[in-house]
C-alpha positions as CSV (number, residue, x, y, z in Angstrom):
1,X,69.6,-60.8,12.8
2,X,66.3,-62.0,11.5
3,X,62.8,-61.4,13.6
4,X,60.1,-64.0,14.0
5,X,56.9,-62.8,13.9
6,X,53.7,-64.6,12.9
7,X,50.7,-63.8,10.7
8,X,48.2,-62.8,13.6
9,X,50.7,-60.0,14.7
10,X,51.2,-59.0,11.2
11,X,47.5,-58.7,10.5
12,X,47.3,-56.6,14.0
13,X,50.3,-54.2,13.1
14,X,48.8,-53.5,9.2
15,X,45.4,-52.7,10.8
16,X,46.9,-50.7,13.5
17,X,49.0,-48.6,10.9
18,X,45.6,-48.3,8.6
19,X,44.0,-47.0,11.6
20,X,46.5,-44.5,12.5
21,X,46.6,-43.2,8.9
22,X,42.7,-43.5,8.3
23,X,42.5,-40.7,11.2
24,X,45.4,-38.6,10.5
25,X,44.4,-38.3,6.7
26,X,40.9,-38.0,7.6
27,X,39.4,-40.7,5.8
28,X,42.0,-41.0,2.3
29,X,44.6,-43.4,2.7
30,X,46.0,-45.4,-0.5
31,X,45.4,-48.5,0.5
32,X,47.7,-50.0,-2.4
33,X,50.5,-48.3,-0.7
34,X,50.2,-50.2,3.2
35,X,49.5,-53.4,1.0
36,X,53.1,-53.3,-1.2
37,X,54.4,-52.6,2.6
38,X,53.0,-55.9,4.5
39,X,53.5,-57.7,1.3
40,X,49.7,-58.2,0.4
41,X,47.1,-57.9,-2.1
42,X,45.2,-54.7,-2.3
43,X,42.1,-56.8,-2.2
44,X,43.5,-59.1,1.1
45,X,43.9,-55.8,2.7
46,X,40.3,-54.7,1.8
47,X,39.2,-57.9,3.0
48,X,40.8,-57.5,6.6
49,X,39.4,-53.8,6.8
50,X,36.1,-54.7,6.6
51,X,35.9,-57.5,9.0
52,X,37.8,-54.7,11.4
53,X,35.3,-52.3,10.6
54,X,32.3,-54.8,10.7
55,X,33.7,-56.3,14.2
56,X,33.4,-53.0,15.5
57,X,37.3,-52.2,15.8
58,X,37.9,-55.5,17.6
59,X,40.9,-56.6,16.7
60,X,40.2,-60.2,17.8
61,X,38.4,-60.8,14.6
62,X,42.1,-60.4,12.5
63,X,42.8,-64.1,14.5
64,X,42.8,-67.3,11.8
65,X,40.1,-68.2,10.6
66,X,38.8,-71.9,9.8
67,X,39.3,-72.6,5.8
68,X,37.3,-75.9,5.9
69,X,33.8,-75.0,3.6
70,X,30.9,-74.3,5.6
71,X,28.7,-77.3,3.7
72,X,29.7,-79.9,1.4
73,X,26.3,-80.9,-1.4
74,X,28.1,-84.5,-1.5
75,X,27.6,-84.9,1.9
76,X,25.3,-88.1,2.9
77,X,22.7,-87.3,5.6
78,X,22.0,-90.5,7.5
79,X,19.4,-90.5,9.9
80,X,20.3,-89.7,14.1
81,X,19.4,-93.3,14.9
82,X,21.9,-94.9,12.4
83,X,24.5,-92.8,14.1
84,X,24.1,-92.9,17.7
85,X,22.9,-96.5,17.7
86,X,19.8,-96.3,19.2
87,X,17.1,-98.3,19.2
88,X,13.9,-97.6,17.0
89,X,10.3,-99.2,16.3
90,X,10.1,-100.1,12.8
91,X,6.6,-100.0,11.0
92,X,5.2,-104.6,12.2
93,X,6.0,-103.5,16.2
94,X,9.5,-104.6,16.1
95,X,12.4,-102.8,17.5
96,X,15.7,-102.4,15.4
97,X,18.6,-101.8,17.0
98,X,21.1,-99.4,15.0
99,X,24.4,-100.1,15.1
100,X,26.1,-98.6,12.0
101,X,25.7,-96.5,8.8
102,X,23.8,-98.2,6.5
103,X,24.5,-102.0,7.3
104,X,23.8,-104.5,4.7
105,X,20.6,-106.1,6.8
106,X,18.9,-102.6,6.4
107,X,19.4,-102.2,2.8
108,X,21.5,-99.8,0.2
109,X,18.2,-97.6,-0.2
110,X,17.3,-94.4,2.2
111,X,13.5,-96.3,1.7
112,X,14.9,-99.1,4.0
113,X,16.2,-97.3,6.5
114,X,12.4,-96.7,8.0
115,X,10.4,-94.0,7.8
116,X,11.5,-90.6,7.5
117,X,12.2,-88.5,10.6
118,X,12.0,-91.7,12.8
């Protein structure tokens, strides 16, 4: 009969085992040997350990983590105003009322979107 199991409770049970054999060998474990075991890279498994170790031996920290980049350089910054739609006093007294990302009455050009940090 086959057993489910799923990636966070494999993660938990390789750190657990490391664990156990990091304190009965006294600090020398081949950590080659627990990775051909859970069927992961030496490095993966280094990778785990030291999040474990830098988490203080909290084994929430072996949970899935996000993959999505942390910043994207193409992005396009576009000021608060344009996104929440709020109102703003342009340069000649006027209030503008913001209703979109770059409409066509404000112009292609970051210089036409008012001044900076309005």
């Amino acid at each position: 009969m086959w057993k489910r199991t799923d990636a966070l409770s494999e993660r938990v049970k390789f750190i657990l085992e490391w664990e156990r054999r990091w304190k009965a060998s006294k600090g020398r474990i081949d950590v080659a040997e627990l990775s051909r075991i859970y069927g992961v890279s030496r490095q993966t498994a280094h990778v785990w350990i030291k999040r474990y170790q830098d988490a203080g031996h909290d084994l929430r920290v072996m949970q899935e983590r996000s993959r999505r980049p942390s910043s994207n350089p193409r992005a396009v910054l576009l000021p608060r105003t344009l996104v929440d739609g709020e109102s703003r006093l342009l340069d000649d007294g006027h209030h503008e009322r913001c209703v979109g990302a770059r409409s066509s009455a404000m112009g292609n050009a970051p210089e036409a979107w008012g001044p900076a940090g309005a």
